[in-house]
N, C-alpha and C positions, 0 to 999 in steps of 0.2 A: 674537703680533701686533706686540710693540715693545718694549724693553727700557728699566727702569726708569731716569732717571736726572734730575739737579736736583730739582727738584718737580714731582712729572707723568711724563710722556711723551715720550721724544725719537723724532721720525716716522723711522721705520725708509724709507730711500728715496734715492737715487743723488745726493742733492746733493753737490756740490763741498766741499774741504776750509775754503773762505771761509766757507760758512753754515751758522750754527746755529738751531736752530728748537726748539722746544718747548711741547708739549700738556701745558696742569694737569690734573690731576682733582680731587675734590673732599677729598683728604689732605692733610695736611703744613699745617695753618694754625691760625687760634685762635678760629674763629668757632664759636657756638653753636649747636646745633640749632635747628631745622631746616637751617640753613645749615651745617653741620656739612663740615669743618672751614675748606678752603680755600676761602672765596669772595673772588670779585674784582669782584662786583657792589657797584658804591654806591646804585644803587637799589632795593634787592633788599628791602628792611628788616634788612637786618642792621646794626648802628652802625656806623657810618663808621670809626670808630677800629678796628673789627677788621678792616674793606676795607682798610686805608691798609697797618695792618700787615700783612696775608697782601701785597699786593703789594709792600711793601719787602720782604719773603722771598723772593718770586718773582725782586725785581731782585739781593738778594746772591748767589741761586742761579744767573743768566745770568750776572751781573755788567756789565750794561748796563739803561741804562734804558728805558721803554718810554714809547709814546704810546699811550695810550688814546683812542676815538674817542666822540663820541653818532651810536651805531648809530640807524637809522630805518627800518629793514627796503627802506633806497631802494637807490640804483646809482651813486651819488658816491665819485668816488675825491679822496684827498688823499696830495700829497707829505709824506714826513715828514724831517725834519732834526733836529738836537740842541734847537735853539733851538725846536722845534715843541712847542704847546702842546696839552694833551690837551683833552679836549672838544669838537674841533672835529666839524662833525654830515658823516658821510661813512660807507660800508658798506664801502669800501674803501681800506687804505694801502699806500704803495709808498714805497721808498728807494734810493739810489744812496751815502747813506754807511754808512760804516761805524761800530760800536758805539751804535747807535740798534735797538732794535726797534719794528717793525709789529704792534701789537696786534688781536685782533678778541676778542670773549666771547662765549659762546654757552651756553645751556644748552635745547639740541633742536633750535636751530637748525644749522645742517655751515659749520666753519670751514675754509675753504680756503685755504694755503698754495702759492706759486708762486715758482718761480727758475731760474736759466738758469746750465747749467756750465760756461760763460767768464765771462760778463759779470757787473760785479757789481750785478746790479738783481734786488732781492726783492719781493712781496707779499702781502697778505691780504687775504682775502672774507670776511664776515660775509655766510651765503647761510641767508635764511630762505625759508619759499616766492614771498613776494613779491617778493623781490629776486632768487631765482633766475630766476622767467619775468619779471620787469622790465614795459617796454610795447613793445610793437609786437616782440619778440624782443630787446630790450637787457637785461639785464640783468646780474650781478654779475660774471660768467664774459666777456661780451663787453667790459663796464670793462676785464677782466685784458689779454685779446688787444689789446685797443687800447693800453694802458698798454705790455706788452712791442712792439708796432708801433711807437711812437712813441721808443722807444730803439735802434729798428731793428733789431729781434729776432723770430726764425721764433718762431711759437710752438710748432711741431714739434720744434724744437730745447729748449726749456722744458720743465721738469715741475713735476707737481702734487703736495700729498699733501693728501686728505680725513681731516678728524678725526671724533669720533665725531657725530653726531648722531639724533635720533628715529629710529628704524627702521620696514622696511613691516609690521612683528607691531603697531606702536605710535600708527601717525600715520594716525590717521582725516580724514577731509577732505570735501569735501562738491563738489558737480557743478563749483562755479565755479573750483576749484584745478585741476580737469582741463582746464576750459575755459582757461584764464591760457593753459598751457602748449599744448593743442593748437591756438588758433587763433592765435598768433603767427607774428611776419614769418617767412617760410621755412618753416614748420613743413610742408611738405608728405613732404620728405625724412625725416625724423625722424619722421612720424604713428603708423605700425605701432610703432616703437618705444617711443613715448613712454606710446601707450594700453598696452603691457604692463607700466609700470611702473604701473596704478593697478589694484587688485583690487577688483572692488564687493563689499561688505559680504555681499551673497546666494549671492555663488560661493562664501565662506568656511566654508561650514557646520563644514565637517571639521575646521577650525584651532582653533574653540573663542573666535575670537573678538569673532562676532556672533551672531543667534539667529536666521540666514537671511532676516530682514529687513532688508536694506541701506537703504532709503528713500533712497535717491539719494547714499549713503557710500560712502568708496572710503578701500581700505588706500594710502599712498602711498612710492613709492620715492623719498625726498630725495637721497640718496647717486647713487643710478642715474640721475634726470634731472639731476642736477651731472656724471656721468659722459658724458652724453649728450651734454647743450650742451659740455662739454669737446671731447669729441671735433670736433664740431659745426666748430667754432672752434681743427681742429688740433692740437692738445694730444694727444701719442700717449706718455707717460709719465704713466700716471696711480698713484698708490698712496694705500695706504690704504685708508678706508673701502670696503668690498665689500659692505653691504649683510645683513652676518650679523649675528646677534643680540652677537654679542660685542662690537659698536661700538654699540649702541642705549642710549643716554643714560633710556629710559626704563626701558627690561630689567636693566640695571645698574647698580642702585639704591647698591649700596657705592660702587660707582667713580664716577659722574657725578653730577652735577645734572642734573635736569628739570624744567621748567616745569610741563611740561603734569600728570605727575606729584605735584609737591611745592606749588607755589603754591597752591591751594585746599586741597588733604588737610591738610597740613601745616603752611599757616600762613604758607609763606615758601621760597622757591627761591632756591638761589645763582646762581654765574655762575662755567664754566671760562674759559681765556684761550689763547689761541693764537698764538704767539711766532714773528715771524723775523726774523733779523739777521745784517747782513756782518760779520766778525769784521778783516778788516783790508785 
């Protein structure tokens, strides 16, 4: 899938020799179980003094600093620059300098990564499912397209790479996550596809993972409808997540953090971190 390198994951995928990107997983840090080891969550309950430090590791390992965002599962993009300060509440960041990274964290939710092989302008999505289908069809993907528009950039010429998040073996949902996404602006085009990314809990008998009574539950494809509104919106380089169990944050319990997973069972869920930056 992607070969090991820094702390995490370097996205295996056609960027330019300017940008470096990288996906943590849950190794290489000092935090306690449940948050075991790398987490980059401060509000996860894990002490802060072990956040602070897993992320000064993460920054000797790029050797750039990063801007951390307060995710809100919304579709606000922010510019980030050296001088930019973390915290600020946005689901999406983008840059034009160099030695600055674009943070997102995610644990079940699909962080997405975006860059264009001339120009030097990078980005990140934190795309949960609420900020995947957005309102009216805006949401975290159509931020991106608009962001590269506004640098005066195709975004057919752009590529993406998907990191890991919840898989469809994993992410149960209920009628009104189907509803988000099918009845959005446009959605007329994309309908037949978008219904095949949600499996009702009743068709699943075979899979072992409901007892034939769906009650209005649907398996959901996260990865697949980010791949959809991708396309949607131009984007014809897509890599990464595909949607196998081998990228399912809930399924691969050594390698990732889950929320949905780990926060109730366990007491306490970390937070990976997804990395891009122009190198010069």
């Amino acid at each position: 899938m992607q070969n090991k390198d820094l702390i995490g994951l370097t996205p295996a995928w056609p960027a330019p020799h300017f940008v470096r990107a990288l996906m943590t997983t849950r190794e290489g840090g000092v935090s306690p179980q449940p948050w075991g080891s790398l987490n980059l969550g401060l509000f996860s309950g894990d002490q802060s003094e072990n956040v602070l430090q897993n992320r000064n590791l993460v920054q000797s390992a790029m050797g750039v600093p990063a801007v951390y965002l307060r995710q809100v599962h919304g579709v606000q993009s922010v510019a980030i620059e050296h001088q930019t300060p973390s915290g600020l509440e946005a689901d999406v960041a983008w840059t034009t300098h160099a030695g600055v990274a674009c943070a997102v964290m995610a644990a079940d939710c699909l962080p997405i990564l975006v860059c264009h092989p001339k120009a030097k302008w990078v980005a990140a999505a934190h795309a949960g499912w609420r900020g995947l289908a957005g309102t009216q069809g805006h949401g975290v993907v159509e931020t991106l397209s608009e962001g590269a528009r506004a640098q005066g950039l195709d975004t057919a010429d752009c590529m993406a790479w998907l990191g890991p998040c919840i898989g469809p073996t994993a992410f149960e949902v209920g009628e009104d996550v189907l509803q988000a996404f099918a009845l959005t602006k446009g959605s007329s085009k994309l309908e037949g596809s978008i219904e095949a990314l949600f499996v009702a809990k009743d068709k699943d008998k075979d899979k072992g993972n409901g007892n034939g009574n769906g009650n209005g539950k649907y398996w959901a494809d996260l990865a697949g409808l980010a791949r959809l509104r991708l396309k949607a919106e131009g984007f014809q380089v897509i890599c990464g997540n595909d949607s196998t169990v081998a990228w399912c944050t809930y399924r691969q319990e050594a390698q990732y953090h889950s929320h949905r997973r780990d926060a109730l069972l366990k007491g306490g869920a970390g937070r990976m971190a997804a990395y891009i930056w122009i190198t010069a």
